[in-house]
C-alpha positions as CSV (number, residue, x, y, z in Angstrom):
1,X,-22.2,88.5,63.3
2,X,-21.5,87.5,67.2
3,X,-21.6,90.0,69.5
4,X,-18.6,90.9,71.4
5,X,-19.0,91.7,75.3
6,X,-16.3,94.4,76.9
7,X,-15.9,94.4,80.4
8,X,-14.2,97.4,81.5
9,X,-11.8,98.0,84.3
10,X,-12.2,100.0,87.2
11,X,-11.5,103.6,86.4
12,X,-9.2,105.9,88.2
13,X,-10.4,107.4,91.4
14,X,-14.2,105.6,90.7
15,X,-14.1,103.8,94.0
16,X,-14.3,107.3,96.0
17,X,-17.5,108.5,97.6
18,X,-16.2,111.3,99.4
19,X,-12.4,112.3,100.7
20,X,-11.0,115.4,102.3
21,X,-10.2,118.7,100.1
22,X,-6.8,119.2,99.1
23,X,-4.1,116.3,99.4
24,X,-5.2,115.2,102.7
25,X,-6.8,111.9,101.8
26,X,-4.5,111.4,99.3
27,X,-0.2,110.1,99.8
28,X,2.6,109.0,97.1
29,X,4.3,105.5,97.6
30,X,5.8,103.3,95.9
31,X,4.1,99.7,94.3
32,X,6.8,97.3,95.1
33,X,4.8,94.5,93.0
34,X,1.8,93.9,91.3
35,X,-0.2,94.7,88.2
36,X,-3.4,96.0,90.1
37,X,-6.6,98.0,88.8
38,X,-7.5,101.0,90.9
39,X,-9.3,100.3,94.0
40,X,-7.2,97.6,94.8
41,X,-6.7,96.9,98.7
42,X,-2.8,97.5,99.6
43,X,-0.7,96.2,102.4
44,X,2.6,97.6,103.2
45,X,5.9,95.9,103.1
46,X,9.5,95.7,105.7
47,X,11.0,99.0,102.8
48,X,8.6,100.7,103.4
49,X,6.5,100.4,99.8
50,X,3.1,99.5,99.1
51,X,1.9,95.6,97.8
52,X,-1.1,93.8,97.4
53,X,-2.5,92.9,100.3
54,X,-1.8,88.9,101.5
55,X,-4.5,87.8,104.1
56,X,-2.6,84.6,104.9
57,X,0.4,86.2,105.2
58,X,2.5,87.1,108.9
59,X,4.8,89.5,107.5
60,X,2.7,92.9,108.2
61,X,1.2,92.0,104.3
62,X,-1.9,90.9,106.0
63,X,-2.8,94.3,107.4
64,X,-4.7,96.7,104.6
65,X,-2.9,99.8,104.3
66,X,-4.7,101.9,101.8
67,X,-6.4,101.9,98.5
68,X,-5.3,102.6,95.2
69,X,-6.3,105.5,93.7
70,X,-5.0,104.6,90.1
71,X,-4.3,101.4,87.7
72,X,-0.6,100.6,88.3
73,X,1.6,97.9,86.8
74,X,5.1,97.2,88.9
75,X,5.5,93.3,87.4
76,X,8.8,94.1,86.3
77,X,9.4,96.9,88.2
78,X,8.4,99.2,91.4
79,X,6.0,102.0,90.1
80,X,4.7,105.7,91.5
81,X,1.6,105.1,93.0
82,X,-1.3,107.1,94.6
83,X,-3.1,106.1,97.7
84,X,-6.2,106.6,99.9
85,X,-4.5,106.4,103.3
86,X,-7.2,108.7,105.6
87,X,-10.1,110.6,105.3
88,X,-12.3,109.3,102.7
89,X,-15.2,107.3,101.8
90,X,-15.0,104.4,99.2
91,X,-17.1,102.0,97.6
92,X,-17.1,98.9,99.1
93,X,-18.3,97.2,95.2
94,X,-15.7,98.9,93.8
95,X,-12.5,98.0,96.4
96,X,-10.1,95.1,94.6
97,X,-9.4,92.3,97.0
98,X,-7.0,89.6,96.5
99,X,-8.6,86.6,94.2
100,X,-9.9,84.0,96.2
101,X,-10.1,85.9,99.3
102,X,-12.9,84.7,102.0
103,X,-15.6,87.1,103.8
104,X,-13.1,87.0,107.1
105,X,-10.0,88.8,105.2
106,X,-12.4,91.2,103.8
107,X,-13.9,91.7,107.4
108,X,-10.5,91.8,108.4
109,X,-9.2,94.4,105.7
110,X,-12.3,96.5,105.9
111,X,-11.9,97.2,109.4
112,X,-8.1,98.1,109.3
113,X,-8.6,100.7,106.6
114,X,-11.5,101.8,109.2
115,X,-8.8,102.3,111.8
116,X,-6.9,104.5,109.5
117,X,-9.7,106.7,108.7
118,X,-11.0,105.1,105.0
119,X,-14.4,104.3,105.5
120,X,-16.1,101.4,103.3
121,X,-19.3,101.8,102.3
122,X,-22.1,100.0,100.3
């Protein structure tokens, strides 16, 4: 009988290290788009709502926002999301970055969550 390999999916709230007591780390938003495990790296969009982050993008996409504390699927349409917007640590293994994104976008998106308090860490 062949054996069958499983590869699971990063589990809610597994990419934290550390964050702030209460709801301090922590906000509510909206996922405008997406179907995106948690950890993922999000951007913020012209409304107002959270998206994946677009490195090549010039549209304010290209800037990380936060990270996703929770699995969320908005392909068909905007979902309730949590996100890590301040005061935490995270797992930098454990962070979800767009496919095919280069070591100078993660530099890049690494250091904007830095700015905003969310500290990567190996």
């Amino acid at each position: 009988m062949p054996t069958k390999t499983h590869i699971e999916s990063t589990h809610t709230g597994e990419h934290i290290l550390s964050e702030a007591s209460g709801a301090r780390s922590r906000e509510s938003g909206m996922l405008a788009s997406g179907n995106l495990p948690a950890g993922a790296v999000l951007a913020m969009n012209g409304a107002g709502d959270y998206v994946p982050l677009a490195p090549a993008a010039a549209d304010g996409t290209e800037v990380a926002k936060a990270v996703l504390y929770g699995a969320a699927d908005a392909s068909e349409t905007p979902q309730p999301i949590t996100v890590h917007v301040r005061a935490c640590e995270v797992h930098g293994a454990l962070l979800g970055w767009p496919e095919g994104v280069d070591e100078a976008a993660i530099t890049a998106g690494t250091n904007d969550l830095v700015s905003r308090g969310v500290i990567v860490r190996d």
